[in-house]
Residue frames relative to the residue before (quaternion, step in Angstrom):
aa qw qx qy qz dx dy dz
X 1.0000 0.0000 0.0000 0.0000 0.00 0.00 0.00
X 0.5240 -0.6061 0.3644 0.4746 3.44 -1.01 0.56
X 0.5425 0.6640 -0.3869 0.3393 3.78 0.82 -0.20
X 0.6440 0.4740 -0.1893 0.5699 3.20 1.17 -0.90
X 0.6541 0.4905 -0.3447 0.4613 3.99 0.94 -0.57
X 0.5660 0.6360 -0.2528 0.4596 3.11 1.61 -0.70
X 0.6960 0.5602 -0.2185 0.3924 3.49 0.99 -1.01
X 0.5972 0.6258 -0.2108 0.4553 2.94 1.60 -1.33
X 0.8241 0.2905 -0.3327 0.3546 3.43 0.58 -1.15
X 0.6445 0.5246 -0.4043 0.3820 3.39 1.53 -0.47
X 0.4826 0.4734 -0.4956 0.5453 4.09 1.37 0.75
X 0.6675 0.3895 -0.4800 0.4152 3.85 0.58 -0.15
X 0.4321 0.6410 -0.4660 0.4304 3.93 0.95 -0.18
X 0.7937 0.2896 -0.1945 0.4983 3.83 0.97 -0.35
X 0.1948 0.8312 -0.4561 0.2513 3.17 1.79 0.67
X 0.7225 -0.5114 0.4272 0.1845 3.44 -1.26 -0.44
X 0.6948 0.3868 -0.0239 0.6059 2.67 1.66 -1.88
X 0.4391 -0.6068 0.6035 0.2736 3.09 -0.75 0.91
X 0.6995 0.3772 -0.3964 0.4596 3.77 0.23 -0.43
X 0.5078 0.6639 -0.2618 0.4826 3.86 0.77 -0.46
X 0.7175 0.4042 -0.1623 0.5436 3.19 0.97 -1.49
X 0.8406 0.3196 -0.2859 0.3308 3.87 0.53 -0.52
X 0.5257 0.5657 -0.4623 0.4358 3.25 2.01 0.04
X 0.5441 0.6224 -0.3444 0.4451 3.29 0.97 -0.47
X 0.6003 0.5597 -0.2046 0.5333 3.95 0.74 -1.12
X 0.6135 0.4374 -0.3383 0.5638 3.90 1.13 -1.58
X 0.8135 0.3103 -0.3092 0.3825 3.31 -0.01 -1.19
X 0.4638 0.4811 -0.5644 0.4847 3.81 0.30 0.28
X 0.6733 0.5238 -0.3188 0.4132 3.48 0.14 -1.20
X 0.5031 0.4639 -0.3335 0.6485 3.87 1.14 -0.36
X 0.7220 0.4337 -0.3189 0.4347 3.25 -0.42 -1.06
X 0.2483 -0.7034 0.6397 0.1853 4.11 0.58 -0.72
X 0.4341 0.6972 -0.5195 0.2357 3.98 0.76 -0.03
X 0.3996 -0.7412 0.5210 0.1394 3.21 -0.56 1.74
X 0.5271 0.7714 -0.2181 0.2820 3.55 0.99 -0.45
X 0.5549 0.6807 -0.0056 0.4782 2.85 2.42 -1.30
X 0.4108 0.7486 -0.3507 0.3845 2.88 1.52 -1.74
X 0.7080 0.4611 -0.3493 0.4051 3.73 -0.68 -1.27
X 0.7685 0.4153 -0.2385 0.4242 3.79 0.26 -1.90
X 0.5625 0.5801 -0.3546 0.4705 3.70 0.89 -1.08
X 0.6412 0.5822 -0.2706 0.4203 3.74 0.63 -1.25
X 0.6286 0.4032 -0.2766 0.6049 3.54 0.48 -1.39
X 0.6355 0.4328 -0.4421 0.4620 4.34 -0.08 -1.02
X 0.6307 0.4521 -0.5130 0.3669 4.35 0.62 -0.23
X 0.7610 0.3260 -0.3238 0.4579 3.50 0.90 0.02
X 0.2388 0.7587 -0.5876 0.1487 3.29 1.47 0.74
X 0.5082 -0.5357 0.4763 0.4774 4.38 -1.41 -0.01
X 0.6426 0.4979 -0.3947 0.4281 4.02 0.98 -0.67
X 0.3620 -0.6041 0.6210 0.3441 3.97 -0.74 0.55
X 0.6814 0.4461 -0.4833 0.3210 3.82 -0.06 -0.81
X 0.6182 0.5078 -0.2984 0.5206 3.59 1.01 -0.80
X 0.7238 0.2832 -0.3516 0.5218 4.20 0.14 -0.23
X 0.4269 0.5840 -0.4727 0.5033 3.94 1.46 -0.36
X 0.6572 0.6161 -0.2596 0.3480 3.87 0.66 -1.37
X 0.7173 0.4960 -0.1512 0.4654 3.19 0.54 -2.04
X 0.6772 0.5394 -0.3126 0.3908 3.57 0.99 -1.17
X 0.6280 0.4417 -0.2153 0.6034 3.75 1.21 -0.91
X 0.5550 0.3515 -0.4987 0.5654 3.63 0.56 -0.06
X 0.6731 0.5247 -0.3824 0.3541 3.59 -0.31 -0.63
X 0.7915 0.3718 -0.2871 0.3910 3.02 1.02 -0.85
X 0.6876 0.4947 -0.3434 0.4057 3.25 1.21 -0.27
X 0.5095 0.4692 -0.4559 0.5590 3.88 1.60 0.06
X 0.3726 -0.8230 0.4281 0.0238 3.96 0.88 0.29
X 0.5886 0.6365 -0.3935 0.3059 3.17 1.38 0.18
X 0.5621 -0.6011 0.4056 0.3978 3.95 -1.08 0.81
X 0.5462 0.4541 -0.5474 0.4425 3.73 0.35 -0.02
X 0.7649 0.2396 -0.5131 0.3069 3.86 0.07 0.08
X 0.2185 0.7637 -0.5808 0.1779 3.59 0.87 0.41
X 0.7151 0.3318 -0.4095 0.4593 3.36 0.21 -1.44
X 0.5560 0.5395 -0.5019 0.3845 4.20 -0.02 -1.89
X 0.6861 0.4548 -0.4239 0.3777 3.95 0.31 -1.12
X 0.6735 0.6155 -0.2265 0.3410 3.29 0.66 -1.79
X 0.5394 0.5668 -0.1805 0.5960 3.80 1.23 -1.17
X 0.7186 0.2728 -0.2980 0.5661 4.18 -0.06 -1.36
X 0.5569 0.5473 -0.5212 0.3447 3.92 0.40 -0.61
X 0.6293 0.5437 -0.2162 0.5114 3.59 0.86 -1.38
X 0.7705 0.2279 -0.1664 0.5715 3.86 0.33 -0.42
X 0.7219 0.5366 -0.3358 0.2797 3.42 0.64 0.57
X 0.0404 -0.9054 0.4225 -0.0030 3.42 -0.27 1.41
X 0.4664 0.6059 -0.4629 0.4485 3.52 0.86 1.18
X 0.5422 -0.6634 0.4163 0.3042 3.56 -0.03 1.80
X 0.7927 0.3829 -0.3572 0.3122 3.47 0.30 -1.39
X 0.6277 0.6307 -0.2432 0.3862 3.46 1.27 -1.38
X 0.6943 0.5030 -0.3311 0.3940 3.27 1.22 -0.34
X 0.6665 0.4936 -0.2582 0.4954 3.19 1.45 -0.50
X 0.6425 0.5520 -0.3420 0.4068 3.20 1.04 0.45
X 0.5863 0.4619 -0.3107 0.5885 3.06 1.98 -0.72
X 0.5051 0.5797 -0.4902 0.4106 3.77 0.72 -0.13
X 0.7810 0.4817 -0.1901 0.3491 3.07 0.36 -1.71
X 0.6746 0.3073 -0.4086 0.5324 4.01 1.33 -0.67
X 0.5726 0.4761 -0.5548 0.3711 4.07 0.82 0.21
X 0.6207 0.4526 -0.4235 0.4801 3.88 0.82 -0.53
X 0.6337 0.3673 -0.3439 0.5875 4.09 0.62 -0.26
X 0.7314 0.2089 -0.4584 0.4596 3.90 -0.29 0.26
X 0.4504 0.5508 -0.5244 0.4677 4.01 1.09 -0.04
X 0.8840 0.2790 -0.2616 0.2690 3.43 0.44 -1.45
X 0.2246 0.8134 -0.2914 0.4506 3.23 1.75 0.45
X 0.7410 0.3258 -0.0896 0.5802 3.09 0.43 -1.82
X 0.6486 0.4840 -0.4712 0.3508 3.77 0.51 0.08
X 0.6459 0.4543 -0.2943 0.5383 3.27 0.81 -1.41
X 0.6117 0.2173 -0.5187 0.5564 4.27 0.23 0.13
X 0.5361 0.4373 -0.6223 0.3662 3.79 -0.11 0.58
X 0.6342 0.4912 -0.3945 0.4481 3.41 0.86 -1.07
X 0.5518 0.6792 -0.3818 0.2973 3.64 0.69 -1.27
């Protein structure tokens, strides 16, 4: 059931593998499951960059304003060039998001 696929990928987010951990994070981020939000948050302070690089692009593709601040916070504690550009780039896409459903 899709509940149960759900479960699965949010138990591989505490995988081991760093690779494990960001297909899992990609494929939420597809899925849009707002439900995630929370686990994806905690993975921005994960110690592996490829894994808070992940969570940060999921987030941005479930687009929802509750990860603004968690983003806004890991941006501030984050000292991997690339990882930062990625959290910039999903806070400037869920801002411009949330505008254009104001306009809506």
């Amino acid at each position: 059931t899709e509940a149960e696929a759900f479960q699965i990928l949010i138990n591989a987010l505490t995988d081991p593998s760093t690779m494990v951990r960001c297909e899992a994070a990609v494929a939420l981020g597809s899925l849009a499951h707002q439900a995630a939000i929370p686990n994806l948050v905690e993975l921005l302070h994960h110690p592996d960059w490829e894994t808070r690089k992940a969570a940060a692009l999921a987030l941005m593709k479930i687009g929802d304003g509750v990860a603004l601040q968690p983003l806004q916070t890991a941006l501030s504690q984050e000292q991997e060039a690339g990882v930062q550009a990625v959290i910039k780039l999903a806070i400037s896409q869920i801002e411009r998001q949330l505008e254009e459903d104001t306009w809506d």
